[in-house]
N, C-alpha and C positions, 0 to 999 in steps of 0.2 A: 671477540667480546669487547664491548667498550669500557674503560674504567674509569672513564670520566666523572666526579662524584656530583653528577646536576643535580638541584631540587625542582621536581616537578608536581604543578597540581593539575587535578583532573576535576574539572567543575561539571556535575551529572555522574549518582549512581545508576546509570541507563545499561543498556547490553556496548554501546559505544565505549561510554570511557570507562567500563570495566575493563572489555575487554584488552581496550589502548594500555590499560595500566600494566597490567599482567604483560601484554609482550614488550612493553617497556623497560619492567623491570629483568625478565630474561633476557633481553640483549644488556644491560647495562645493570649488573649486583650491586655497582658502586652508588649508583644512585638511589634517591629515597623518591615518591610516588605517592601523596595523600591526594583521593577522592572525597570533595565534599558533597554530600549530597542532602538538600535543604527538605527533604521529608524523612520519614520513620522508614520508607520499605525503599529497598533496592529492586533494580530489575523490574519493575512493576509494568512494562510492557511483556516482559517473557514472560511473565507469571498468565497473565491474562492473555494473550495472543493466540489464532488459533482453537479456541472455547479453551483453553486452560492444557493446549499441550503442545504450544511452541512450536511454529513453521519454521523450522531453522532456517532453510533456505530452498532453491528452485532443483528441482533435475533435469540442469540444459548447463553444458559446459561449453557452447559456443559464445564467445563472449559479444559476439556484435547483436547476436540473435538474443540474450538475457540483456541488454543493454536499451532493446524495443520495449521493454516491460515497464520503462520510469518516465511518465510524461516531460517530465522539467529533470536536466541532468543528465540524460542519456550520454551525450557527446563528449562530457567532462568523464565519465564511470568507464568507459568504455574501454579511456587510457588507463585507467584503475583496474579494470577486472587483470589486463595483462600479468598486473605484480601479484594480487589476491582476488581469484572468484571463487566459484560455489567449491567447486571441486577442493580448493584450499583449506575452505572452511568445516568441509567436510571430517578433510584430514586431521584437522586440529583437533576438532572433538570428537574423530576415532581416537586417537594420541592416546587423549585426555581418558578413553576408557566409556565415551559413550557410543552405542549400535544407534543405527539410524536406520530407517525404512522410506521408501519415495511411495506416494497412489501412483494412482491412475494421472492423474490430473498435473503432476509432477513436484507438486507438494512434498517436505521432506520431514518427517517428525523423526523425536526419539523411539527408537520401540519402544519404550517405554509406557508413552503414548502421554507421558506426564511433563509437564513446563519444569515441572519441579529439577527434574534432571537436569537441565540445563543452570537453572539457575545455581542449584547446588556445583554442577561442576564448576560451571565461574567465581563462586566465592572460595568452592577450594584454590584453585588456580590461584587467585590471587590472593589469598593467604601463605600460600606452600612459595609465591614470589617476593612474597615481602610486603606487598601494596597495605597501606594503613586507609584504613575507611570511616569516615567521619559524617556520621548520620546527624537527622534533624542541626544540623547546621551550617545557614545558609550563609551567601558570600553576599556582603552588598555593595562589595565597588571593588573594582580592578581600575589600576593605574599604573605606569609603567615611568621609573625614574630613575636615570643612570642604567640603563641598561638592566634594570629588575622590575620585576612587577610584584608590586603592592596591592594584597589584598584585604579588605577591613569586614569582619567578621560582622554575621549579627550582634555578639557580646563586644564590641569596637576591639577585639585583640586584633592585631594585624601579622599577618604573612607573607613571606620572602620568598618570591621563586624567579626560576633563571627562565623556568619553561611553562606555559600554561596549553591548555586543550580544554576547547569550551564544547561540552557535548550535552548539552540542556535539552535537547529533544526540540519541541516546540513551546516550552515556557517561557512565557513575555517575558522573565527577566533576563534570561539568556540572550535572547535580542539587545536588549539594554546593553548589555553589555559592553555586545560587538559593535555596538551604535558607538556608543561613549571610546571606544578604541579605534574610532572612524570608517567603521565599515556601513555598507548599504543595506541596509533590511529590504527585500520584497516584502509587501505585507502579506503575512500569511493569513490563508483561505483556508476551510477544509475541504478533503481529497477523501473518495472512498468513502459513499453513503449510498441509502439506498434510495428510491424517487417516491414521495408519496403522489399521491392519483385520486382524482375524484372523479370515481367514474362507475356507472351503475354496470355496466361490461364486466367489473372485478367482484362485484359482490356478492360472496357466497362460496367464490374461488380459491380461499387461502391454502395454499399446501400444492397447488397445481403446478407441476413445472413442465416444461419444455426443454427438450436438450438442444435442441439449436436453432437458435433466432438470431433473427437481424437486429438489431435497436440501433435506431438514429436519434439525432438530435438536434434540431433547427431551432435558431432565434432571430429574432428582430434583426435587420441589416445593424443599425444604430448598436445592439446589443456584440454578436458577433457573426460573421457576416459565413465561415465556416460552416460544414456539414461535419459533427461528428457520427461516428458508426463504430461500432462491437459486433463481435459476434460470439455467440455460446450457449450457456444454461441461464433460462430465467426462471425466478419462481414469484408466484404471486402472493403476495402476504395478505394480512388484514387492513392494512393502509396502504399498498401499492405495489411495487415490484423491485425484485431484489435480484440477486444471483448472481454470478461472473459476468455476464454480459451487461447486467446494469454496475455493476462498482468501478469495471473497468472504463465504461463511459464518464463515471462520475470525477473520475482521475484526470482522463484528458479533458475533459469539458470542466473541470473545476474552477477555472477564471470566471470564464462566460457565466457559468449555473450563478456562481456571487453576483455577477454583477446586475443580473435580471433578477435579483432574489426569489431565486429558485424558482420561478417561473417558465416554461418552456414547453414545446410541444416536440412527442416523441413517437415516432413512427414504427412500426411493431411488423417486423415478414417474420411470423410465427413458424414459418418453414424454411428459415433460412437464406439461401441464396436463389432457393430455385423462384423463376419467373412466371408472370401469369397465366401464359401462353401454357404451359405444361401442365400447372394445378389444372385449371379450365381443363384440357383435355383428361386429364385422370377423372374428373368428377363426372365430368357425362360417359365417358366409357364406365363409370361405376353404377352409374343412373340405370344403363343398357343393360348391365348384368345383375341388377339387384332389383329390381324395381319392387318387388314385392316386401322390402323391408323396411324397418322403420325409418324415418329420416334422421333419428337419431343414430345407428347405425353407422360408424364414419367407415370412410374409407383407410387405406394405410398410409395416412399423411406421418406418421410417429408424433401425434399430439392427441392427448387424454379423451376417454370419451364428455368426459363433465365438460372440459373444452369445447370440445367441438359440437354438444350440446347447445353451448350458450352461444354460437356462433347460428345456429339453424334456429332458436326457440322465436325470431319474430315469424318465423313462418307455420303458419298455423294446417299444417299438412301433418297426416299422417306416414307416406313412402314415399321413397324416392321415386317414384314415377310421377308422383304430381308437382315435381322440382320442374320448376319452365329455366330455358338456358338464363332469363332476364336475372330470376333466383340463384342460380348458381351465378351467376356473373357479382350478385353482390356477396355471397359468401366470402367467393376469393380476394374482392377487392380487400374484404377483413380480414383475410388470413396474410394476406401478404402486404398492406398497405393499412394496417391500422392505425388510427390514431390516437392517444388521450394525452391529457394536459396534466405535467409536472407542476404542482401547485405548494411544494415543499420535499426538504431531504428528509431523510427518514438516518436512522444509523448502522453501523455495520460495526456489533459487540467484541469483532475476534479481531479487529484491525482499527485502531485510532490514527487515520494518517492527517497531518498539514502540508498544503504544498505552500512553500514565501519562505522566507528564511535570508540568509548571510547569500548576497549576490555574488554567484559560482565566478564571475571575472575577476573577482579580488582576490582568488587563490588559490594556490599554485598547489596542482594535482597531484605534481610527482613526488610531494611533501606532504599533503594537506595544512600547508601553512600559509598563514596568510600574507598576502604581497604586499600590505600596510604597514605592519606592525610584524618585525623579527621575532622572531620564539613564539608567535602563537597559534596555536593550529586547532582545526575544529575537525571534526566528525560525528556524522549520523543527520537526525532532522533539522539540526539548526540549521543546516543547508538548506538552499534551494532544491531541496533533493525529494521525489516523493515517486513512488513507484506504485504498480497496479498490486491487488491483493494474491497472494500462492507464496509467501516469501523474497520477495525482491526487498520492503522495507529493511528487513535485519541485513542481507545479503548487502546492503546499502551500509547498517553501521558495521558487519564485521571489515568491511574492505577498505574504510575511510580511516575507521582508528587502527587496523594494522599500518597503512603506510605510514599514519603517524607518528604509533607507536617506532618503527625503526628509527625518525628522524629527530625525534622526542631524547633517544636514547645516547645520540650522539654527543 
């Protein structure tokens, strides 16, 4: 244990520099740890994240294979999962006296099944550590002189610290900050939305999903010149389409989608991987053995009859026997090669992600400190750091502000 008696501040009451605080102050009792946090609520991603019950983090303990899941970042986390991944995080709030549950899908909540629990365990944590938490009051300037960093309050009192950790999430003045401390901002974009669509193909569709489709994403050369692709569950909403296969897209394609103002065309194999050749042959050997049934009627393609409805309704046939191969030929090219036009995002209420942030080359992973400016370290979204949706973002700040947290302490 360290007994060095440093004064450390933590700028962001977030799941970040809570968490940085608390294993700060358990390696190090000598030192004092105030959080300021410039709104009235803490935690206010865990509270919300999830529909209100908290994806703690992923169930994949291989860290190259969890390291695929952050479009921007990967390569830098990678070195980081080694000292703290999921499985870490895990441990800590079993420790701590929270049960945890992973789905299908490898999502990990509380059993609980409630946000609340986590957040409460982090405030006890870092009360039972010591950490002082200073709400509704923001920091308006950080400066560093003689070797300390000066920070001047909204009320202009000013504060002395040896160590700062800027974990602001994606708030522009967090940026500012690290700007004004000479660091590089990428401009942050948002990451993780859902595509709205205007297209009569969707109308009347909402609630219909698919469990695994293809979704691509092409744009203009000029725009980027890339083919992005997913693959998973999508479901179709009231304004467009949504579900892991399109958030995930929305992630890696988050530069391009800004820079065309959401603008784009996206290409739909509602079956997946399988190719034309194979549908085609299912549909006429189905044609041979059904003929006397409705055209409505699908075959066992695993997509919805309401689907596959609106997929036959221009053909004004009543059974499959009066399908000509020319008819079937254009079914498929729809099931597997469809297109409509992204004409805006839409949102995704259990994940507020940004990818832009503090440029990952100016600082040093094995600390999370920055290579400009000694003693200060960042962790969570003020990074360039943004990951797909299932819990990778938090898995993002518990592993940035623990490494901090150690080097914070020293």
């Amino acid at each position: 244990m360290n007994t060095n008696s440093k004064k450390i501040v933590v700028i962001g009451g977030g799941a970040a520099g809570i968490f940085a605080a608390i294993n700060t102050l358990r390696l190090n009792k000598n030192a004092s740890c105030t959080v300021y946090e410039s709104t009235s609520r803490l935690l206010t991603k865990v509270l919300i994240s999830g529909g209100g019950r908290c994806n703690i983090t992923h169930n994949c303990y291989d860290s190259q294979l969890f390291a695929k899941n952050y479009p921007r970042g990967h390569k830098q986390l990678l070195s980081a999962f080694s000292k703290f991944q999921a499985k870490d995080t895990l441990n800590w709030f079993h420790k701590e006296g929270v049960e945890t549950s992973a789905e299908k899908d490898g999502r990990i909540f509380p059993k609980s099944n409630k946000s609340k629990t986590i957040s409460e365990t982090l405030l006890s944590a870092a009360d039972r550590a010591g950490v002082v938490i200073k709400k509704n009051l923001k920091v308006q300037e950080i400066n560093k002189v003689s070797g300390k960093f000066i920070l001047t309050l909204k009320d202009s009192t000013e504060v002395i610290a040896d160590k700062i950790l800027i974990a602001t999430g994606s708030n522009p003045k967090g940026y500012e900050f690290c700007q004004r401390l000479g660091h590089k901002i990428i401009p942050p974009v948002p990451s993780l939305f859902t595509f709205k669509i205007q297209d009569d193909f969707i109308k009347d569709l909402a609630g219909q999903s698919s469990e695994d489709v293809t979704v691509e994403l092409n744009f203009p050369p000029n725009i980027d010149k890339k083919t992005y692709r997913q693959k998973g569950p999508l479901l179709i909403t009231h304004w467009g389409i949504s579900g892991p296969a399109v958030l995930k897209l929305s992630a890696f394609a988050a530069i391009a989608l800004f820079n065309s103002n959401y603008k784009a065309q996206v290409k739909i194999n509602w079956l997946g991987e399988r190719k034309y050749n194979s549908i085609f042959n299912q549909l006429i050997e189905f044609r041979e053995k059904n003929k006397d049934k409705k055209i409505t009627v699908p075959p066992d393609l695993n997509i919805s009859k309401r689907l596959w409805s609106r997929f036959v309704q221009s053909f004004d046939l009543l059974t499959w026997q009066h399908l000509t191969k020319k008819n079937i030929n254009q079914i498929v090219q729809q099931l597997c090669q469809q297109k409509l036009t992204v004409c805006g995002k839409g949102i995704f209420k259990e994940e507020f992600v940004t990818c832009g942030g503090v440029d990952l080359e100016e600082v040093n992973f094995k600390k999370m400190e920055s290579k400009i400016v000694s003693n200060l370290f960042f962790a969570g979204e003020v990074l360039n750091i943004d990951g797909i949706t299932g819990g990778f973002n938090f898995q993002n700040a518990w592993t940035t502000s623990w490494i901090a947290s150690q080097h914070m302490a020293e």
